[in-house]
C-alpha positions as CSV (number, residue, x, y, z in Angstrom):
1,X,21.2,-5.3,-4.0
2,X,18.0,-6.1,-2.7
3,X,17.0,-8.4,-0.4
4,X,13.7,-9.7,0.6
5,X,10.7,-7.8,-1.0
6,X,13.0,-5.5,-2.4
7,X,14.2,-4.0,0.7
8,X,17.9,-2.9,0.8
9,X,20.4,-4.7,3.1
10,X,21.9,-2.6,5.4
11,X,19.3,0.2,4.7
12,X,17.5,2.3,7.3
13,X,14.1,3.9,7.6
14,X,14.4,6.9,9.8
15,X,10.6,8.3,10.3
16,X,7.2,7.7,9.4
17,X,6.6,8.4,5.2
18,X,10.1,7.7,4.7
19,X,10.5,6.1,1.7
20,X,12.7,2.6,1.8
21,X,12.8,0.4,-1.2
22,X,10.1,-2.4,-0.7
23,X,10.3,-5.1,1.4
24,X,9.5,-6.7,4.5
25,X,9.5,-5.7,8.0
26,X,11.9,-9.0,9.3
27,X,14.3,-10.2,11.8
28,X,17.7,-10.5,11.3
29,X,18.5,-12.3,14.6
30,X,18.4,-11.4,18.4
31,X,19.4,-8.3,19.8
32,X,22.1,-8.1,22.5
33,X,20.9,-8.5,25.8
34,X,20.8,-5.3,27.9
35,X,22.2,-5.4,31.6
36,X,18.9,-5.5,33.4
37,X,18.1,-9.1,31.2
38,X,18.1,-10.9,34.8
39,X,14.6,-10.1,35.2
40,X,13.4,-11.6,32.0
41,X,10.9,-13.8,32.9
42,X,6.4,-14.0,32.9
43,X,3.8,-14.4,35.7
44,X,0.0,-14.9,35.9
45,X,-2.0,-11.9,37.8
46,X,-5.0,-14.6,37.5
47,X,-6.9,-12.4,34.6
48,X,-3.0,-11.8,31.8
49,X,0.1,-13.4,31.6
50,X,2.4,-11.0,32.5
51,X,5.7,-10.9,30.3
52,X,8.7,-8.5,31.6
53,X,11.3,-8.7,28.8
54,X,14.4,-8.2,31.3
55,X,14.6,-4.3,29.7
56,X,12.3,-1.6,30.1
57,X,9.2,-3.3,29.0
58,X,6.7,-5.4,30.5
59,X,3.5,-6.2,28.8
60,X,0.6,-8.2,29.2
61,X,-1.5,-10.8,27.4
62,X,-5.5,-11.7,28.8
63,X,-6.0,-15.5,29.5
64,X,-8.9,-14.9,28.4
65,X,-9.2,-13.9,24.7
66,X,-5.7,-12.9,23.7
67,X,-6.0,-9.0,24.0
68,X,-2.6,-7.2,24.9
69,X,-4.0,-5.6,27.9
70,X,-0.9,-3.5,28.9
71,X,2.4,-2.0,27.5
72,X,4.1,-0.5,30.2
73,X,7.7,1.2,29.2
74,X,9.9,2.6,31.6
75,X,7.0,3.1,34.1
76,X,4.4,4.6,31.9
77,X,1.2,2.4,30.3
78,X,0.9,3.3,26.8
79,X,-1.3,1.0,25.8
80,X,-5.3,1.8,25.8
81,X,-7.7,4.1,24.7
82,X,-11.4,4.3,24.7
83,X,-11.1,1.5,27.4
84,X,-10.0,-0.3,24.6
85,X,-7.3,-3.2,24.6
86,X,-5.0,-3.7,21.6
87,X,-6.2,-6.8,19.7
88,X,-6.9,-8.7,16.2
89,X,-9.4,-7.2,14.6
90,X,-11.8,-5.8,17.2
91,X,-11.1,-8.5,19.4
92,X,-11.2,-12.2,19.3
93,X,-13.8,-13.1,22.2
94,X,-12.9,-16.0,23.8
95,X,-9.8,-18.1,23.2
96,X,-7.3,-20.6,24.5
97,X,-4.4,-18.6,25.2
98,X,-1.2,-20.8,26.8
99,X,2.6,-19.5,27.8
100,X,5.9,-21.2,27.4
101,X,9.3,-20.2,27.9
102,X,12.4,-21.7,26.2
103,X,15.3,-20.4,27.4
104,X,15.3,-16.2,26.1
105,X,12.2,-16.3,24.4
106,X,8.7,-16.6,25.9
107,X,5.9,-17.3,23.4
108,X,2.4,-16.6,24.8
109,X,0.0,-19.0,22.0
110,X,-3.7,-17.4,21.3
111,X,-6.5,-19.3,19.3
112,X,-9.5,-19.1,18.3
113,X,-11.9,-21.1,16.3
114,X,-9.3,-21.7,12.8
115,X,-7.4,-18.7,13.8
116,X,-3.9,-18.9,15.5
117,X,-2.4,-15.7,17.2
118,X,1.1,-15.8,18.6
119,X,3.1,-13.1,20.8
120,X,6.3,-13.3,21.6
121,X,9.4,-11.6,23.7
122,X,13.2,-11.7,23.9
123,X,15.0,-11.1,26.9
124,X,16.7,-7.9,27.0
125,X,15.0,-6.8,24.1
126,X,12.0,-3.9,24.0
127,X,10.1,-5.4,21.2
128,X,7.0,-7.5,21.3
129,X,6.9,-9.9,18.2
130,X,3.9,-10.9,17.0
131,X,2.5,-13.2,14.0
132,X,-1.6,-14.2,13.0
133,X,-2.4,-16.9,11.2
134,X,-5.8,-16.9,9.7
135,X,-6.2,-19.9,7.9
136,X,-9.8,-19.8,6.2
137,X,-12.8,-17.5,5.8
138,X,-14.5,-18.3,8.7
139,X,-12.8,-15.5,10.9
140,X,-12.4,-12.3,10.5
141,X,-9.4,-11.0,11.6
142,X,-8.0,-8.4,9.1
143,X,-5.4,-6.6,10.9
144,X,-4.0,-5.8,14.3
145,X,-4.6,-3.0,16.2
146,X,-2.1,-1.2,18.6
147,X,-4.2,0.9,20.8
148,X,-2.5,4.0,22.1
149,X,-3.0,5.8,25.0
150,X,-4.1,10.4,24.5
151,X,-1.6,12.7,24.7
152,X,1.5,11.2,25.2
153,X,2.8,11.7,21.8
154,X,2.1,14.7,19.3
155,X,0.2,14.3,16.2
156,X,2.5,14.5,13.3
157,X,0.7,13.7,11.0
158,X,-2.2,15.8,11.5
159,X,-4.2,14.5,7.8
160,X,-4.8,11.4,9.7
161,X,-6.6,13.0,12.6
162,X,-10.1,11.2,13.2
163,X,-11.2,13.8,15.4
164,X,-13.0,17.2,13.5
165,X,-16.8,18.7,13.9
166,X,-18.1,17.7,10.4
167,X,-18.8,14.0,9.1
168,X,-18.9,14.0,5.1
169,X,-18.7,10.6,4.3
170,X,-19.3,7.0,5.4
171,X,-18.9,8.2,9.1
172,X,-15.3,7.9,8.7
173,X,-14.3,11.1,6.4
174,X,-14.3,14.7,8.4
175,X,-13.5,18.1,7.6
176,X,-12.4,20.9,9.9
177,X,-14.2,24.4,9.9
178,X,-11.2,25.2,8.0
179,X,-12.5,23.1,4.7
180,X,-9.3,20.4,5.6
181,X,-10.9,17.2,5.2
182,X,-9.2,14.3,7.9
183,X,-9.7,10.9,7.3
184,X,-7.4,7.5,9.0
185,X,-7.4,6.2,5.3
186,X,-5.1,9.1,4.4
187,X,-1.6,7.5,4.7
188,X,0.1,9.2,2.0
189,X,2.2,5.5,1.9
190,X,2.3,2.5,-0.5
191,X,3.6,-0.6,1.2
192,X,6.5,-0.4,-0.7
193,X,7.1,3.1,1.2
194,X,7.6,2.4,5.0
195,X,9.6,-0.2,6.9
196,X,7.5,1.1,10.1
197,X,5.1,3.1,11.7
198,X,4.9,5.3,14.9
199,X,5.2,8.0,16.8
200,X,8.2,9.5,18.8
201,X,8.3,12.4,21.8
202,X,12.3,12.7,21.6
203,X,12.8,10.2,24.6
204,X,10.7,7.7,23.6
205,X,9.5,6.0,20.3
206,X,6.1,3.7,19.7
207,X,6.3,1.7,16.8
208,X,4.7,-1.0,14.4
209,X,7.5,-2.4,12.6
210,X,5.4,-4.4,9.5
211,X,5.7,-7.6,8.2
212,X,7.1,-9.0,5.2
213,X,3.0,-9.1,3.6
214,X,3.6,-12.3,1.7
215,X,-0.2,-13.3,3.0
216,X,-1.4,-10.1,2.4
217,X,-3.1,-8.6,-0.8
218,X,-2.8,-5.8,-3.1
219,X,0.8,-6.2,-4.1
220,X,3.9,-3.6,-3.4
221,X,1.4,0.0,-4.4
222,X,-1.5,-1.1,-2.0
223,X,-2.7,2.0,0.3
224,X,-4.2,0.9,3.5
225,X,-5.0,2.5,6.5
226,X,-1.9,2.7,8.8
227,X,-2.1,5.1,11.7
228,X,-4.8,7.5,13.3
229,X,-5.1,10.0,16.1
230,X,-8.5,11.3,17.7
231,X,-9.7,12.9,21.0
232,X,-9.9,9.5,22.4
233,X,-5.9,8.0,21.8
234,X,-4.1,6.8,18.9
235,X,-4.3,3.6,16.7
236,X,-1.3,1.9,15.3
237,X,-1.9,-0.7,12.3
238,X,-0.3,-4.2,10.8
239,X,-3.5,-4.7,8.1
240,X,-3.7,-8.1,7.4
241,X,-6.0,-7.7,4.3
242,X,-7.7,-4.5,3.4
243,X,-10.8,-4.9,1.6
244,X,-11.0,-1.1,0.5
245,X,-10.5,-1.2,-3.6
246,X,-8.8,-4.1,-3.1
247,X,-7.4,-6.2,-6.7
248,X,-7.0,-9.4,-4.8
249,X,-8.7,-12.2,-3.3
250,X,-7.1,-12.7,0.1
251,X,-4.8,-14.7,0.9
252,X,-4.6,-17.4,3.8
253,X,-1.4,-18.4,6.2
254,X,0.6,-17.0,8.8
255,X,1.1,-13.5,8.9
256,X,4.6,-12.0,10.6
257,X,6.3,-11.2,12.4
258,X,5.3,-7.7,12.9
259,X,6.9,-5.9,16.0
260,X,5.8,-3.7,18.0
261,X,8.9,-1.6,19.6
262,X,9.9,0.3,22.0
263,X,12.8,2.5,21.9
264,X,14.3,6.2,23.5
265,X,13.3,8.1,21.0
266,X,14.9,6.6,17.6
267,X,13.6,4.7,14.8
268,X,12.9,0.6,16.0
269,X,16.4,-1.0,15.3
270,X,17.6,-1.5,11.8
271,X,18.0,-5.5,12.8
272,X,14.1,-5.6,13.0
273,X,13.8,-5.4,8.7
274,X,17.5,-5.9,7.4
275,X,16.5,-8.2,4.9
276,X,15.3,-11.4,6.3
277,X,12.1,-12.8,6.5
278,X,12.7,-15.1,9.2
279,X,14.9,-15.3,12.0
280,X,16.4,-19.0,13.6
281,X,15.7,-18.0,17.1
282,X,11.8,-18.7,16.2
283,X,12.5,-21.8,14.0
284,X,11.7,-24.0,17.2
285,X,8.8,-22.3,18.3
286,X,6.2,-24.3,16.7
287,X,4.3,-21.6,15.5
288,X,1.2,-22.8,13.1
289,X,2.4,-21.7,9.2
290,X,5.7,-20.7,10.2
291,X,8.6,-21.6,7.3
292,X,12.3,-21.3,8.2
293,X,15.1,-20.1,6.0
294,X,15.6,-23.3,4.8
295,X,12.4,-24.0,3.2
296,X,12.5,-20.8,1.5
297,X,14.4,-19.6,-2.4
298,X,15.4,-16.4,-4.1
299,X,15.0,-15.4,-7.5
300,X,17.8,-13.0,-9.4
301,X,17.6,-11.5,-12.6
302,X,20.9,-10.4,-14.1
303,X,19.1,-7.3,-15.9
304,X,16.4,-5.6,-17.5
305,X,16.8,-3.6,-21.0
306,X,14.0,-1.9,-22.7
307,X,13.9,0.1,-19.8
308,X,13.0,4.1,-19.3
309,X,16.0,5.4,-16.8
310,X,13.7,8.3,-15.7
311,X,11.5,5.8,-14.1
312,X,12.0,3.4,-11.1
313,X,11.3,-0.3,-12.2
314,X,9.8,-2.9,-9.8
315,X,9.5,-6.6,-9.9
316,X,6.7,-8.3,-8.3
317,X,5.8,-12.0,-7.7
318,X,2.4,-13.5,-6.8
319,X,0.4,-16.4,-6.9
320,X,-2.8,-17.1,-4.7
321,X,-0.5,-18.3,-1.7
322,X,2.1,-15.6,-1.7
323,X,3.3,-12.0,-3.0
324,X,6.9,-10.4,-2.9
325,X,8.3,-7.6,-4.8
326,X,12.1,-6.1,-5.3
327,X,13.4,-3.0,-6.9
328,X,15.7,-3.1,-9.8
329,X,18.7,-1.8,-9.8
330,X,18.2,1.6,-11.8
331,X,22.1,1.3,-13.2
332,X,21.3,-1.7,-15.2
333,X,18.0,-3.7,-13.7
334,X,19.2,-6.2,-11.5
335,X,17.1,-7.4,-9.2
336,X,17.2,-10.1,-6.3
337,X,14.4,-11.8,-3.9
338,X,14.7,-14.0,-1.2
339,X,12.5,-15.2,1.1
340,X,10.6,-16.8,-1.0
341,X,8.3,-19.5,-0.2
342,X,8.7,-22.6,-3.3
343,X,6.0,-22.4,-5.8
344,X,5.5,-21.3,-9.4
345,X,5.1,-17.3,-9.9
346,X,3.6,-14.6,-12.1
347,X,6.5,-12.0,-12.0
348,X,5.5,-8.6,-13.2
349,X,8.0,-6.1,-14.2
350,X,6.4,-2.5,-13.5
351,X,7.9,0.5,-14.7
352,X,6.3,3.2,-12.1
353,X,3.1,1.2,-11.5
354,X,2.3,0.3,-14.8
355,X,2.8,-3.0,-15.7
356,X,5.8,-3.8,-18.7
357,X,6.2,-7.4,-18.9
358,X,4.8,-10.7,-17.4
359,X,6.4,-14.3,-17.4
360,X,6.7,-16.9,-14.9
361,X,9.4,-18.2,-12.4
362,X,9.8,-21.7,-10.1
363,X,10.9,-21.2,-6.7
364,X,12.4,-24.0,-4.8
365,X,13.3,-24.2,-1.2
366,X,17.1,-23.8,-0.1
367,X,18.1,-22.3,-4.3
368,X,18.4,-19.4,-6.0
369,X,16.7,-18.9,-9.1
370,X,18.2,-17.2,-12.0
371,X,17.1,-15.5,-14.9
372,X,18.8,-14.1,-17.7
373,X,18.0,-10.3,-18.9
374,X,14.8,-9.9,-18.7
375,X,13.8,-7.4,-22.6
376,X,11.0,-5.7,-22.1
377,X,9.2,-4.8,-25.5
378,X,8.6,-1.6,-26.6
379,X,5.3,-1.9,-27.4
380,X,4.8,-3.1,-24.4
381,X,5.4,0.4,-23.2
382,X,2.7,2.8,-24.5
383,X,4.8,5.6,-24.3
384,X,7.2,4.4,-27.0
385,X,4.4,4.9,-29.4
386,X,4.4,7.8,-32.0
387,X,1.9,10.5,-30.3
388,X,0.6,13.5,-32.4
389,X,0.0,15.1,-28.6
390,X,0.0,13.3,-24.9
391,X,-0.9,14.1,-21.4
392,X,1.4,12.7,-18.9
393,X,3.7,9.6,-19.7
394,X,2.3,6.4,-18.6
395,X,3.4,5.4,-15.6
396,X,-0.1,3.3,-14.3
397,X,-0.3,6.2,-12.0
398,X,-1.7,10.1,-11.8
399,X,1.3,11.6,-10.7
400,X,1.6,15.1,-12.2
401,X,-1.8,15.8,-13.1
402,X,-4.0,18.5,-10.6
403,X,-4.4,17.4,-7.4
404,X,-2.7,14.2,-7.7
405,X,-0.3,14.3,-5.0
406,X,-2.7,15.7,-2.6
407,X,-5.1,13.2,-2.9
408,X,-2.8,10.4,-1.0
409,X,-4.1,12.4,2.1
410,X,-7.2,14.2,1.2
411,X,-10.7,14.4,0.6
412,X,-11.2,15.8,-3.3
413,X,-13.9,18.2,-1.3
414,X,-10.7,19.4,0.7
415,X,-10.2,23.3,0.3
416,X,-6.4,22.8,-0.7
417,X,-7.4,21.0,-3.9
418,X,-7.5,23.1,-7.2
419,X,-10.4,23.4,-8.9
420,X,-11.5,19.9,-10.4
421,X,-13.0,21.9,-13.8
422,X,-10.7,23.3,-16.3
423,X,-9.8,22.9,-20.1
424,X,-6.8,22.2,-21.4
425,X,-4.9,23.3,-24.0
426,X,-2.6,21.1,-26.4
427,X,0.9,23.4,-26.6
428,X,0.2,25.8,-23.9
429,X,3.3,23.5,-21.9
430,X,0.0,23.1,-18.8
431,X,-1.2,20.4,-20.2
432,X,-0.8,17.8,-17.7
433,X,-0.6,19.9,-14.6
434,X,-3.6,21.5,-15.3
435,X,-5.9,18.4,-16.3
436,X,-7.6,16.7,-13.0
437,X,-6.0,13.8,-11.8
438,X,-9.9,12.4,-11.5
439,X,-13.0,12.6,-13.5
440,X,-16.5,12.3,-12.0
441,X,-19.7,12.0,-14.0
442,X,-21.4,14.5,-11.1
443,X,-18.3,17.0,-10.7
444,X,-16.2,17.6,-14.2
445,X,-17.2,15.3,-16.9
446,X,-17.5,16.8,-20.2
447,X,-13.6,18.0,-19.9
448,X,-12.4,19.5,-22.9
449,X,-9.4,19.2,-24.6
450,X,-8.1,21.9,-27.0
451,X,-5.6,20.8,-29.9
452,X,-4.9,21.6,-33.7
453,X,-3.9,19.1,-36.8
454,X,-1.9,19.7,-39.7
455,X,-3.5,18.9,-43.1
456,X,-1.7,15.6,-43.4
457,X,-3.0,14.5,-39.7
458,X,-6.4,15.9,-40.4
459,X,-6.5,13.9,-43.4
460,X,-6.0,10.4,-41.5
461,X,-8.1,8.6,-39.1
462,X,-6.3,8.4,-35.5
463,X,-6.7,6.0,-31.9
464,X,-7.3,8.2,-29.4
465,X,-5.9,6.3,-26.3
466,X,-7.4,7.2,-22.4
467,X,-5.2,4.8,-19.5
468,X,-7.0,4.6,-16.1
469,X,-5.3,3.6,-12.5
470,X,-8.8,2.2,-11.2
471,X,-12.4,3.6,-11.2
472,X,-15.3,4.0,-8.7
473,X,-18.9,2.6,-9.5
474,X,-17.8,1.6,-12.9
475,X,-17.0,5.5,-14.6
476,X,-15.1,4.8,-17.7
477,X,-14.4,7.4,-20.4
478,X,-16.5,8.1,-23.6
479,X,-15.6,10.6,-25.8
480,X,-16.9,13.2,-28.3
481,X,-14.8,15.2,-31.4
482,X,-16.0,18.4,-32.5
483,X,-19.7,17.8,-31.4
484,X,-19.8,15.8,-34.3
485,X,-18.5,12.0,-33.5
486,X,-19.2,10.0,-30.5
487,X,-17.4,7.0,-29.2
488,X,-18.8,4.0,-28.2
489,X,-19.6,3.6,-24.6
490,X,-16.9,1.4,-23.4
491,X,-17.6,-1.8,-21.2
492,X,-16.1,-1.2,-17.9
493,X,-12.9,-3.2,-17.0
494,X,-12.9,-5.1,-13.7
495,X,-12.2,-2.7,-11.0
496,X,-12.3,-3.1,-7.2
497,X,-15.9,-2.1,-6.3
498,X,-15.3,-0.3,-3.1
499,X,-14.6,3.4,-2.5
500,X,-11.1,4.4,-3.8
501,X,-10.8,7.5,-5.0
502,X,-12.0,9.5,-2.0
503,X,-10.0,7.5,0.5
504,X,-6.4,8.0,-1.0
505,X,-6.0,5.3,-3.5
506,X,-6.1,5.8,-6.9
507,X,-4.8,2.3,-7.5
508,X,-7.0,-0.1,-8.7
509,X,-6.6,-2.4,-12.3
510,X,-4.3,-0.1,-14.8
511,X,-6.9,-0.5,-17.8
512,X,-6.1,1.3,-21.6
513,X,-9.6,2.6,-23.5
514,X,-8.5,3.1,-27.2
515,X,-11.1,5.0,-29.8
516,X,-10.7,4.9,-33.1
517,X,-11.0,8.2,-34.4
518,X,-12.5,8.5,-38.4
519,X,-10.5,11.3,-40.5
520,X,-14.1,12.6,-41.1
521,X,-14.3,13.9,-37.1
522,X,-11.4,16.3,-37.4
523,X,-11.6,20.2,-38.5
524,X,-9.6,20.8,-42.3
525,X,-8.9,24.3,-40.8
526,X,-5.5,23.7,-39.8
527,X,-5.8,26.8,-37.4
528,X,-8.7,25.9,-35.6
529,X,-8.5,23.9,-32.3
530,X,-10.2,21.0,-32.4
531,X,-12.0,19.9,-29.2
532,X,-12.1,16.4,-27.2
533,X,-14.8,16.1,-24.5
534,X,-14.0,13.9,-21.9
535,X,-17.6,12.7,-20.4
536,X,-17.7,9.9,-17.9
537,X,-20.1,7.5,-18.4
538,X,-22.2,4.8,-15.7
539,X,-25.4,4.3,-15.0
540,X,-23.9,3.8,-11.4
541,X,-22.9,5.5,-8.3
542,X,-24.6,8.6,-6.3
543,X,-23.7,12.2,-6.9
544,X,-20.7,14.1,-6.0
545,X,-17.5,12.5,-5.3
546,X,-19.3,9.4,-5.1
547,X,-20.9,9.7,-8.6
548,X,-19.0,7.4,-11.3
549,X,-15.8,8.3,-11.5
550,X,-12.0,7.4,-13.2
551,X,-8.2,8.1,-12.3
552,X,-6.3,9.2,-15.5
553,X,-3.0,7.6,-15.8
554,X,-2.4,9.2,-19.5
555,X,-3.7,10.6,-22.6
556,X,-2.9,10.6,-25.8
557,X,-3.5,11.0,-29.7
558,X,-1.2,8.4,-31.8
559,X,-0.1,9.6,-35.3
């Protein structure tokens, strides 16, 4: 069963890239109180508000603009590099920050033109809790930024290392002499993917537990930016919105609560995202945008059929205000989502990340709604369609083809990726692993595909159907058969018009280009290959990687 966005109750994330079902980093309740909770209490040094949370950690807030200034645990400061304070954004400026206790919680109140940003401790608990709420355009304050002290933890995930000799692009993408490329966009993780993020020495453990991302965009496959290490200290990210190929406008409200936790070494505890969005301990706190249990819903479905059992299914909800998503139960398709604030809902069924079925669902606060078997189509599935020959299955992503996987964490310049040219061959059983997972009009376009016809096939005129993930600087396919017909040059769909492909997301708008192929284009000689070039066509982008480019979700020739 799931619980809210998807994320099993009871279920634990051990390390960083673990994979837990989707869902949302929430508290369950308070903690017990450890035996040193006597000292629980805050001060004022004149510049912070200094907040000891009765355990092992005392942290503190400037009175000035709302910066976390220190996060002392067990002794040692962790927080700071750069001479660089942890913060929204790259720091507010200045703000009205206030302090109030109430009984074992202290809430320390930060704002700032429109923007409201809140930070908040338990006694005897090592966690900081922490919620933004942005409500308009007129700040920006995209994420939060934990700021990490050098060398106190080792790099474990070295692909997300800022720090190498060689900039190759946008300042913010390096390569080591070695021909590795590094880049902090290179995550590997979909939100859906990770409960939290961190680092760990054995003994202790630095964590951002993240939120729920109902305000956030991009919906439970969005790739953002989560964690980097350079010469200088480590960064630690809650992204708020991420504007990097981006498919949504953003969203407005309260964002949280995120955590930032301390432990001895473990993963955060399994409390902090158990399946609740919100926890009654901050009902009373007054925070701007904040919605208790009891103004929230859930929505179950008893089922899904149509489905393919080799593929995991995921339902998502959004409307402007709000997203959520939950997996379905892979036995039969069940599904449940809570937390859900009231309001009327485009719920998406996705098989993989392709999109299956859409329909609408009303939310109401303190109910459950629920829907009978949801039947998805089969033609709403492309590959239930008779194919003479395909490449990959659709699954609205490039898993399997060349350098797919590797391009979660790399630059397509990096030396471990396989050569982006390369022909492929219909029946030689390579057909998907060897075909690139991306096309560029200034690195491989003109891609040939190799494949014979029977008489009967060669007789008959065909749609020849190319699905994309997203595409960079508007590259969509156009296609030639046998040097001898030419497709159309396809308008481009609307895709996000940042970078995307060479900073680890190939997801973008899942688009399906169909060319209707005359009989006259194909060879009679039923033992010679006929050949599909692949070209990428835009009049936009620069050269390179950052020429025109597409990722290919699936290929395929219908009988």
């Amino acid at each position: 069963m799931s619980g809210v966005n998807g994320r099993p109750l009871g279920r634990r994330t051990f390390v960083l890239g673990s994979a837990a079902a989707a869902g949302s980093a929430a508290l369950a309740g308070p903690l017990a109180e450890s035996a040193s909770a006597a000292s629980f209490g805050w001060s004022d040094d004149g510049s912070n508000y200094v907040v000891d949370t009765g355990a092992s950690l005392v942290f503190k807030v400037s009175k000035t603009n709302g910066d976390l200034t220190s996060l002392v645990y067990k002794g040692t400061e962790y927080q700071g590099y750069g001479g660089k304070n942890s913060h929204v954004e790259s720091g507010l400026g200045t703000s009205t920050v206030t302090i109030a206790q109430s009984g074992t919680t202290i809430l320390i109140s930060v704002t700032y033109g429109t923007l409201k940003h809140y930070y908040a401790a338990r006694s005897g608990e090592n966690n900081v809790y922490v919620w933004t709420n942005k409500a308009d355009s007129s700040v920006t304050a995209t994420r939060y930024i934990v700021r990490v002290k050098a060398g106190l933890f080792l790099n474990d995930e070295p692909d997300s290392y800022t720090y190498a000799p060689t900039v190759i692009e946008s300042a913010d993408v390096f390569e080591k002499s070695d021909g590795q490329t590094r880049a902090k966009h290179y995550s590997k993780l979909r939100v859906m993917d990770y409960d939290y993020i961190g680092w760990t020495t054995g003994s202790v453990g630095l964590w951002v537990v993240r939120s729920n991302h109902e305000k956030a965009s991009g919906g439970p496959f969005y790739r953002s930016l989560l964690r980097h290490q350079s010469a200088d200290g480590g960064g630690l990210y809650e992204i708020l919105y991420y504007g990097e190929n981006q498919t949504e406008s953003e969203r407005y409200g309260l964002q949280g609560p995120y955590v930032i936790a301390l432990t001895d070494g473990g993963a955060p505890s399994s409390s902090l995202y158990a399946g609740t969005l919100t926890t009654s301990w901050a009902d009373s706190l007054g925070i701007s945008g904040y919605v208790s249990a009891s103004g929230r819903g859930r929505v179950a479905g008893v089922g899904i059929s149509g489905r393919d059992t080799a593929y995991a299914y995921t339902v998502g909800l959004a409307n402007s205000a709000a997203q959520y998503w939950g997996s379905a139960r892979s036995s039969d398709g069940y599904f449940s989502i809570g937390g859900v604030l009231p309001g009327t809902y485009t719920l998406t069924v996705f098989k993989g990340e392709l999109a299956v079925y859409t329909g609408s669902v009303t939310v109401t606060a303190g109910a459950t709604t629920t829907l009978n078997t949801i039947a998805i189509a089969s033609s709403n599935d492309p590959s239930n369609a008779s194919a003479i020959w395909r490449i990959n299955n659709w699954d609205g992503t490039p898993s399997g083809f060349k350098n797919a996987d590797l391009m979660t964490y790399a630059h397509p310049s990096d030396v471990r990726a396989a050569s982006w040219t390369g022909n492929v061959v219909i029946g030689s059983g390579t057909e998907t692993s060897a075909f690139p997972c991306y096309l560029w009009k200034d690195v491989n376009s003109g891609i040939i595909v190799y494949f014979k016809l029977t008489a009967a096939q060669a007789a008959a005129a065909h749609t020849l159907r190319i699905g994309v993930t997203t595409a960079y600087a508007n590259g969509r396919p156009q296609v030639v058969v046998n040097d001898t017909w030419t497709s159309a040059v396809p308008s481009p769909p609307t895709q996000p018009s940042t970078r995307s492909l060479t900073v680890g997301s190939y997801r973008g708008n899942n688009n399906t280009f169909t060319y209707s192929v005359p009989a006259s284009a194909w060879l009679t000689d039923t033992s010679a290959y006929n050949t599909l070039k692949i070209y990428v066509a835009s009049g936009s982008g620069t050269t390179s990687f950052l020429s025109a480019g597409t990722s290919i979700d699936a290929i395929d020739l219908l009988a």
